[in-house]
C-alpha positions in Angstrom: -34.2 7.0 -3.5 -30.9 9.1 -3.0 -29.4 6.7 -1.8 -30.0 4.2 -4.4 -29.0 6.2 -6.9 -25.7 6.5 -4.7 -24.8 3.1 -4.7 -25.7 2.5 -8.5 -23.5 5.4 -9.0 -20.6 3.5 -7.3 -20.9 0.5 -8.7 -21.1 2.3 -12.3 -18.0 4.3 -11.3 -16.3 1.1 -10.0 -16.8 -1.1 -13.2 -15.6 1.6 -15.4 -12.6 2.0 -13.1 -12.1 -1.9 -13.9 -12.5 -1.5 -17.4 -9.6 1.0 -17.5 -7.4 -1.2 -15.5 -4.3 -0.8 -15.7 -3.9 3.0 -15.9 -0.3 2.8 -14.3 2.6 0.2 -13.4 1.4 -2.6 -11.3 3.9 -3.3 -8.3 4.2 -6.7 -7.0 5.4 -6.6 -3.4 7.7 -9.6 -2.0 8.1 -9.6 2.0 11.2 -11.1 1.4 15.0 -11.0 -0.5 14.9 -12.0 -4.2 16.1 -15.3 -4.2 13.0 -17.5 -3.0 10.1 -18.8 -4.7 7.4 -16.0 -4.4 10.6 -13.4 -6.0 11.2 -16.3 -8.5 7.5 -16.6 -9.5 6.4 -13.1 -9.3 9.4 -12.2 -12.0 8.7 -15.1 -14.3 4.4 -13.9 -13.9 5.5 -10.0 -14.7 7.4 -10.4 -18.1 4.3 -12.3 -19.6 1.5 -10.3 -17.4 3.4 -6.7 -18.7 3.0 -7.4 -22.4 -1.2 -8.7 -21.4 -2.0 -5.5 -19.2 0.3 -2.9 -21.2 1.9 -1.7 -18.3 4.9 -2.0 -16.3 5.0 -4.5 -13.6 7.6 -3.6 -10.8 8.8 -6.3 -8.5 9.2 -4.7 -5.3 11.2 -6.9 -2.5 10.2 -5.8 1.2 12.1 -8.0 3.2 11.6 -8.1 6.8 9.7 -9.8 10.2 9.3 -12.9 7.8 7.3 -11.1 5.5 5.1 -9.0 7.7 6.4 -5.9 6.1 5.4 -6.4 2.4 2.0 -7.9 3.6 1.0 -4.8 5.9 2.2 -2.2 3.1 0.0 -4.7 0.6 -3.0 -4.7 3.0 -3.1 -0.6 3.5 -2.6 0.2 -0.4 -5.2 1.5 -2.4 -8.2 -1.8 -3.7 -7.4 -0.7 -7.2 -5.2 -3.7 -8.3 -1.7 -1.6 -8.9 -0.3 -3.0 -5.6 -0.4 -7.0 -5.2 1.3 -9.4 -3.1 3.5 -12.4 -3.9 3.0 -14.3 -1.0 4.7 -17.9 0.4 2.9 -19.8 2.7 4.3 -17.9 5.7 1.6 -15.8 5.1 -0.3 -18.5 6.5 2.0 -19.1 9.2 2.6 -15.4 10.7 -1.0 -15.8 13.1 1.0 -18.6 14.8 4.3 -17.0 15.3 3.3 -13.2 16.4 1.1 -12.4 18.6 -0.1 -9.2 17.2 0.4 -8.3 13.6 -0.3 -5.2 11.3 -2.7 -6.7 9.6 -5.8 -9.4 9.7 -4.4 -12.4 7.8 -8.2 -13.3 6.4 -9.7 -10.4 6.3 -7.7 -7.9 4.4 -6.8 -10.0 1.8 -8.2 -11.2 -1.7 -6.7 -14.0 -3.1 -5.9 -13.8 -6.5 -4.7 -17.3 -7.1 -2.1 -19.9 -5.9 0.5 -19.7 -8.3 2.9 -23.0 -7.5 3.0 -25.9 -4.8 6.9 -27.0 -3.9 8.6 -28.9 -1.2 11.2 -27.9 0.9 15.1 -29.2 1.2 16.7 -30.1 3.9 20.7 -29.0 3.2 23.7 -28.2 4.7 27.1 -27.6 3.8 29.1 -30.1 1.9 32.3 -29.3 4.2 30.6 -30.7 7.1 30.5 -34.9 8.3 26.9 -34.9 7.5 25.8 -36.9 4.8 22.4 -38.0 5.2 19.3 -36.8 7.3 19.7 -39.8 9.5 23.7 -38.6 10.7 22.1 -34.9 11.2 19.3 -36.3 13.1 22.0 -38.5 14.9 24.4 -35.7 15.9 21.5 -33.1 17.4 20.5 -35.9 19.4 24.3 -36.2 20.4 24.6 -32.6 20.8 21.1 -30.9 22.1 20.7 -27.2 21.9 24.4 -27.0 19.9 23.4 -27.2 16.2 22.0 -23.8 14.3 19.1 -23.9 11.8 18.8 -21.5 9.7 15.8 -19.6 8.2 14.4 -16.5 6.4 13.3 -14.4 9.1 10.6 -15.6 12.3 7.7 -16.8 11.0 8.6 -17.6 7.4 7.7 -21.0 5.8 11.2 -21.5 6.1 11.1 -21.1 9.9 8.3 -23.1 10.3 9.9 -26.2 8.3 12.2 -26.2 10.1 10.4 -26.1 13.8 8.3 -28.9 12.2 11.6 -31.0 11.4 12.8 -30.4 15.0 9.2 -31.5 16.3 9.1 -34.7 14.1 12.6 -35.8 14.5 12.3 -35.0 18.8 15.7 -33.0 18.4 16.7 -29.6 20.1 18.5 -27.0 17.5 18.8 -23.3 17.7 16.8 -21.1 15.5 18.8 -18.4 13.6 16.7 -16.2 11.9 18.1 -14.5 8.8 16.7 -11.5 6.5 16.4 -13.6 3.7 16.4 -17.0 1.8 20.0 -16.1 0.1 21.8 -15.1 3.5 20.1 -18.2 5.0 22.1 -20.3 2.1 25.0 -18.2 2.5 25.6 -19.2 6.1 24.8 -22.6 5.6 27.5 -22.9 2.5 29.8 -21.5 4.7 28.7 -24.0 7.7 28.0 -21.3 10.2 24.5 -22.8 10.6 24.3 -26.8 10.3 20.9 -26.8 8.3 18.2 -25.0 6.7 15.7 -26.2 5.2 15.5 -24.5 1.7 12.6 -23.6 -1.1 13.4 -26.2 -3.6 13.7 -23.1 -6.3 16.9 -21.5 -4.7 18.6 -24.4 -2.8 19.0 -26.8 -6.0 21.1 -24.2 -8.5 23.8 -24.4 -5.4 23.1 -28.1 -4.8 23.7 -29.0 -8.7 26.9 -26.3 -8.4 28.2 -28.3 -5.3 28.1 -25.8 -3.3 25.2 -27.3 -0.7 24.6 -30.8 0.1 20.9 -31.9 -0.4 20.0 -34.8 2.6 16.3 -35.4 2.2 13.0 -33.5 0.4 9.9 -32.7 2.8 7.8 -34.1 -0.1 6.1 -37.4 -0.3 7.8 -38.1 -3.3 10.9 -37.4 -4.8 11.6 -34.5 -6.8 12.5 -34.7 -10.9 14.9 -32.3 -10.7 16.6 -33.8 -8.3 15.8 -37.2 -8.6 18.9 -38.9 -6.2 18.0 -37.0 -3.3 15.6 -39.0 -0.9 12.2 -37.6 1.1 12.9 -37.5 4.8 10.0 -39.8 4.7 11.8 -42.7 3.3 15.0 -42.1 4.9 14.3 -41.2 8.6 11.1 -39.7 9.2 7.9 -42.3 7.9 5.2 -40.1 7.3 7.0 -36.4 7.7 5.5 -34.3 5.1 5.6 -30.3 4.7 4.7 -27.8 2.1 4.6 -25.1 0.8 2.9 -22.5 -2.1 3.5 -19.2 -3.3 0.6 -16.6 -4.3 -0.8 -13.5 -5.6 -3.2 -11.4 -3.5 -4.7 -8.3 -3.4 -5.9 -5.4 -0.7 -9.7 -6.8 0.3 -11.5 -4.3 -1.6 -9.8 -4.6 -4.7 -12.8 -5.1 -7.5 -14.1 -8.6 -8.6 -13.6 -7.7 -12.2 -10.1 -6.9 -11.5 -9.1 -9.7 -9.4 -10.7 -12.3 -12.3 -8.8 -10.4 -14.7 -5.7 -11.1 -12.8 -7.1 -14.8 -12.3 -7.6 -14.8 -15.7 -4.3 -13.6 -17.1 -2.3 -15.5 -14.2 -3.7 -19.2 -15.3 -2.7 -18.4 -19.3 0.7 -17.6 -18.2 1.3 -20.2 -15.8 -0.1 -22.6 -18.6 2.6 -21.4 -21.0 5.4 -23.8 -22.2 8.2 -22.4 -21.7 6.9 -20.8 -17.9 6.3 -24.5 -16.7 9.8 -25.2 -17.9 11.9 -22.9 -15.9 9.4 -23.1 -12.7 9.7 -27.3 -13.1 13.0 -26.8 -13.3 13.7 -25.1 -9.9 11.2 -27.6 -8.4 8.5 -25.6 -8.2 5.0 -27.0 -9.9 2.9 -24.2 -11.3 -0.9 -25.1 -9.3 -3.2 -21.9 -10.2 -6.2 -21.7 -8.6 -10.3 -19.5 -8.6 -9.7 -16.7 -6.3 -12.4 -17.8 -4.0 -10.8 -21.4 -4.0 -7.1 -19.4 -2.9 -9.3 -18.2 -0.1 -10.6 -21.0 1.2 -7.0 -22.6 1.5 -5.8 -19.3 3.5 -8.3 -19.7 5.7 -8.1 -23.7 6.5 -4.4 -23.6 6.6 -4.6 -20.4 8.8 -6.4 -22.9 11.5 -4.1 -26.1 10.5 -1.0 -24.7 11.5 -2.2 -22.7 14.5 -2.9 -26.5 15.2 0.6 -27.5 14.1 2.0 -24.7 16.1 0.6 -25.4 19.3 2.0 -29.1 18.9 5.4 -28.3 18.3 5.3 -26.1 21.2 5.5 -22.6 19.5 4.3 -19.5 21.1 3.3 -16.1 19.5 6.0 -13.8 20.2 
């Protein structure tokens, strides 16, 4: 009987600590430099979520190990909702590309919901000969092992792309991993690495600007807001098709109540106007999702690209 009155008592104690929630700023961690899409989303979430919870939202950029950083400080914080994670789809990737991390990628996790679906973009610098996917894919074939990808950091999404671009294409290029997704773009501009393939959301501000040259989007279709610029599908590669998503999730035990608030909240603001409009914009589709449905797609695409992995020949480092 002790007992039982124990555990009523904690689940009375943990619905009233939901009911209070927010009691203090709510920081949203990014296991990368500001520049790519989960940075671009999370800011554009915390102005509208701040003025819905009443408190604070700090973004909080982590960068490092392509992400692991910011996910392992996420996964040992408190279950109380006042530390999230903006995740990419690296998250998803990270199992594949170290052999031992900080942190179960399923386990101590509790998806909040997906907040957008992109593409990626395959640039380079508008300095160099290459003007189309099909005269990169051309000159790595001429030139095995001498041409530089670059990426934000080992087992990002952008790492990954680009593995997957090198696997579908049968060309040899050299990884160059990079702390984030603007010193990726940097190098690229400056044509010390011959491609990258970019999140749509900071890659097409410098394309517009002229200052990168766009060759092909890993969508199936073309992107509005960049409409001349073909899919590597259509252009070289029938068929080649990559994603990728940003998210918010929480430590495991973070409270039901809280993580459907969140949900809640989220969905409205994603829904707004004027948010579609700016993330549409950068070529990024808002695509919320239930929590339990965010869940399910961690853990599926956990297995699909342990299965893509193993095909392109990648081995946990």
């Amino acid at each position: 009987m002790k007992v039982r009155y124990l555990v009523l008592a904690a689940m009375f104690s943990g619905a009233a600590l939901a009911a209070d929630y927010p009691v203090r700023p709510v920081r949203i961690v990014i296991g990368f430099t500001p520049g790519g899409t989960p940075d671009i989303t999370a800011r554009l979430i915390g102005v509208e979520l701040s003025k819905s919870l009443g408190q604070q939202i700090v973004v909080d950029n982590r960068p490092g190990a392509g992400g692991t950083i910011g996910a392992k400080l996420v996964a040992e914080a408190g279950p109380d909702g006042h530390t999230l994670l903006s995740a990419s789809a690296s998250h998803v990737l990270q199992p594949s590309i170290y052999a031992k991390l900080p942190y179960d990628t399923i386990k101590d996790f509790a998806g909040i919901t997906r907040t957008s679906t992109a593409c990626y973009l395959l640039v380079t610098s508008p300095a160099s000969d290459t003007r189309t996917a099909k005269d990169l894919i051309a000159l790595a074939k001429a030139k095995p092992g001498q041409l530089n990808f670059a990426s934000a950091g080992s087992g990002s999404g952008t790492h990954f792309a680009g593995e997957m671009l090198k696997y579908a294409a049968r060309i040899d290029a050299v990884h160059v991993p990079y702390k984030g997704i603007p010193e990726s773009l940097n190098d690229t501009i400056a044509g010390r690495v011959q491609f990258f393939m970019s999140p749509l959301s900071g890659a097409i501000p410098l394309v517009k600007g002229g200052k990168l040259r766009a060759l092909g989007v890993s969508c199936p279709k073309r992107v509005a807001a960049i409409a001349d610029v073909p899919t590597l599908a259509e252009t070289v590669l029938p068929g080649f098709r990559f994603d990728t998503w940003s998210g918010i999730l929480a430590p495991v035990k973070t409270s039901r109540t809280i993580v459907a608030r969140l949900n809640t909240e989220i969905t409205r603001i994603l829904a707004m106007p004027d948010i579609q409009q700016k993330m549409t914009g950068l070529g990024v589709d808002p695509d919320p999702t239930t929590p339990a449905a965010f869940d399910k797609l961690i853990v599926e695409q956990v297995a699909l690209m342990a299965k893509l992995a193993r095909a392109a020949g990648i081995q946990p480092q």
